[in-house]
C-alpha positions as CSV (number, residue, x, y, z in Angstrom):
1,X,84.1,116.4,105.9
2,X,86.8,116.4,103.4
3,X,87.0,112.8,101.4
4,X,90.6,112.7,99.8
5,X,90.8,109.6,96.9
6,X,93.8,107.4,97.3
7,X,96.1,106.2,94.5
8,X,93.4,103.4,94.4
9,X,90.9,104.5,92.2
10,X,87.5,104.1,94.9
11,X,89.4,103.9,98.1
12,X,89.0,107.1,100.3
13,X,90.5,109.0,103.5
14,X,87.8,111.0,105.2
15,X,88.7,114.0,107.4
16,X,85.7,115.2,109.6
17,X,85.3,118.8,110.4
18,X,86.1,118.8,114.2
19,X,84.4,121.8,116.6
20,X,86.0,121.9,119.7
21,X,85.8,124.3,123.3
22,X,86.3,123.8,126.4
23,X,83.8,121.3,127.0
24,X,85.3,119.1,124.6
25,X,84.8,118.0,120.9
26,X,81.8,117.2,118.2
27,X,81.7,115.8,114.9
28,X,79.4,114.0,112.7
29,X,81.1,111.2,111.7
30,X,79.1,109.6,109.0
31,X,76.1,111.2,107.0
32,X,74.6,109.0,104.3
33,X,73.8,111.9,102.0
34,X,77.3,113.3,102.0
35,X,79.1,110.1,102.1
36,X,77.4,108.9,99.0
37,X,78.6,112.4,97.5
38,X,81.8,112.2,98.5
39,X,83.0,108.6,97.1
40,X,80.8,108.8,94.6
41,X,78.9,105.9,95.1
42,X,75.3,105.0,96.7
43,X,76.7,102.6,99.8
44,X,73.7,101.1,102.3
45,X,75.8,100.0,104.9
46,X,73.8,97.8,106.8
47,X,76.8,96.2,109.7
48,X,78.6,97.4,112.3
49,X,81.7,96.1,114.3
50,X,83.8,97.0,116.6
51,X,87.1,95.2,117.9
52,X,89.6,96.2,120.5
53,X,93.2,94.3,119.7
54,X,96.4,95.1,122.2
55,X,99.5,97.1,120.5
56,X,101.4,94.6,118.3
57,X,98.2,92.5,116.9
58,X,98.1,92.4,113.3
59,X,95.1,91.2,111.7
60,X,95.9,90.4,108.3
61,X,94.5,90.9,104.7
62,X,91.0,90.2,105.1
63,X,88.2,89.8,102.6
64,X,85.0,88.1,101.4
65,X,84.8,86.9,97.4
66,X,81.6,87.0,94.9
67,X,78.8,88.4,95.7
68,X,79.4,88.7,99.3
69,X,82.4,91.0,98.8
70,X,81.6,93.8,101.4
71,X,82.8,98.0,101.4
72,X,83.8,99.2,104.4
73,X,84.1,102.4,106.4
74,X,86.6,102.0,109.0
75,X,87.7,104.3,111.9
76,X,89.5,104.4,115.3
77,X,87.8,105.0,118.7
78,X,90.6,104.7,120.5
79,X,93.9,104.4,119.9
80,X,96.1,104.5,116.6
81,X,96.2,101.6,113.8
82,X,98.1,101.3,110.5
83,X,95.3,100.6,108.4
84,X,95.9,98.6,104.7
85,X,93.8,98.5,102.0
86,X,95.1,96.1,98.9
87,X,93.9,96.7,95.7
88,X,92.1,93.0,94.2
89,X,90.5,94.1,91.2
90,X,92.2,91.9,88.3
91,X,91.5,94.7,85.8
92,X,92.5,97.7,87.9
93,X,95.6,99.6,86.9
94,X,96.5,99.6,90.3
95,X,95.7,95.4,91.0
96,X,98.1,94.1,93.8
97,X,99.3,97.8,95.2
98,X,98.2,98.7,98.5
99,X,98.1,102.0,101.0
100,X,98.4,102.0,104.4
101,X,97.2,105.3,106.8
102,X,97.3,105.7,110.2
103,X,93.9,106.0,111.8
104,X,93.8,107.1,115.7
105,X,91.0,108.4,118.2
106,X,93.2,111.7,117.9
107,X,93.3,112.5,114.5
108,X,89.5,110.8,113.4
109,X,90.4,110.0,110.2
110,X,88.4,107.2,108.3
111,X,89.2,104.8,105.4
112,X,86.3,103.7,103.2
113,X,87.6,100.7,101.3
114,X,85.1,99.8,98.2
115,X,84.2,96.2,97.4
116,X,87.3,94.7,95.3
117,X,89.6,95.1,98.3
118,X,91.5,93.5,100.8
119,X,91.5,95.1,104.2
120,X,94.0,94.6,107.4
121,X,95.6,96.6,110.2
122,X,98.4,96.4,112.6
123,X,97.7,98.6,116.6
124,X,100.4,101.2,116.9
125,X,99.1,102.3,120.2
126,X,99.1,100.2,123.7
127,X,95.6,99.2,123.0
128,X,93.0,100.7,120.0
129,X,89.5,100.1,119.7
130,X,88.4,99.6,115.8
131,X,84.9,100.1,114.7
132,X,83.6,99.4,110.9
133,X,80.8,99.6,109.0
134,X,79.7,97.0,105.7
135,X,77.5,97.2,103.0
136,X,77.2,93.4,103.0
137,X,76.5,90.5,105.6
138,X,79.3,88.0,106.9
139,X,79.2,85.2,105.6
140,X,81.6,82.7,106.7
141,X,81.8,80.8,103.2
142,X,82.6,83.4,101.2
143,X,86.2,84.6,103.7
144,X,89.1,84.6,102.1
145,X,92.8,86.4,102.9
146,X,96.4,87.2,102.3
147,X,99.6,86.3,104.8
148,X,100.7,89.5,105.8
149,X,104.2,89.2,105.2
150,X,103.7,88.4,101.5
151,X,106.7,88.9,99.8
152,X,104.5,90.6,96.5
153,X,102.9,93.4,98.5
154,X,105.5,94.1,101.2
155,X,103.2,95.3,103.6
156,X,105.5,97.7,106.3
157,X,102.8,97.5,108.8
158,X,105.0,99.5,111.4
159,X,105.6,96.6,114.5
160,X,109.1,95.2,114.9
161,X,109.2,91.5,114.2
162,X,109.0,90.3,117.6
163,X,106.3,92.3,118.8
164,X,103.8,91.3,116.1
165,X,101.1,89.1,117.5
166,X,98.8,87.3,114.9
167,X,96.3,84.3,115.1
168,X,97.2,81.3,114.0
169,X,94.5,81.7,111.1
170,X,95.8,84.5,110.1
171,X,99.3,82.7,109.8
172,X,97.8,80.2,107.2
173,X,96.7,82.3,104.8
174,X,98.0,82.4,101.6
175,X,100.3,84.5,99.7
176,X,98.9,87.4,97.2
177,X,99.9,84.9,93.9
178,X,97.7,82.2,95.4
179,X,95.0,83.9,96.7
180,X,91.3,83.4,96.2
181,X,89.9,86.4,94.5
């Protein structure tokens, strides 16, 4: 696996070493021992998830504050995403930048996002299935976000206007300047 660091110091692409024949394909897609290696950190992930949105859905800039701030390694099953990562550490050279990388069942690629972050993606594809894992619990009382047209970060997440489909929570959230963080 090759782990690439982003302009944000911490936040990684992943590239698995695909074997493939005629049968098919096989890759390891996470390893604890080379993971840690490769970001540099020792991560316990200890959740899963896994969503399936419809092409258009954006889910916006998501993240939990204090001590329940959560890492996450996040990959596509099926499908192809924009994924964003926005950088929320106040004394980070790179504070309020952002990346964004297309992640698809085709290419495999993974984003690990550290703690610090906010996290969002937009579905490129007719349907994609999203699966993450977190080094930390949900906890409802510590979620916080970003509106994902914020006029600071100016997100390009890739759907035309009026094919972006979000949820009404995510279209109350507040801008990057008044955030919780």
């Amino acid at each position: 696996m090759t782990f690439t660091e982003t302009k944000l110091k911490g936040c990684f692409i992943l590239e698995p070493n695909v074997f493939s024949d005629e049968r098919g394909y096989f890759f390891e897609s996470f390893n604890s021992v080379r993971f840690n290696s490769g970001v540099g950190q020792n991560i316990n992930f200890v959740q899963d998830n896994h969503s399936f949105s419809n092409h258009g859905v954006i889910r916006a800039i998501h993240y939990q504050t204090g001590e329940h701030a959560q890492a996450k390694l996040v990959s596509v099953l099926k499908g192809a995403v924009l994924d964003v990562a926005v950088d929320l550490r106040k004394d980070s050279s790179t504070y309020g930048e952002h990346i964004a990388t297309e992640l698809s069942g085709e290419n495999k690629k993974q984003l690990f996002i550290p703690r610090g972050f906010g996290h969002g993606f937009s579905v490129l594809s007719e349907t994609a299935e999203f699966f993450y894992k977190c080094d930390n619990y949900y906890y409802k009382e510590a979620e916080a976000g970003i509106i994902y047209d914020d006029n600071q970060l100016c997100i390009d997440w890739k759907i035309p206007k009026n094919e972006m489909i979000l949820s009404s929570k995510d279209l109350k959230l507040p801008f990057f300047k008044n955030a919780i963080l």
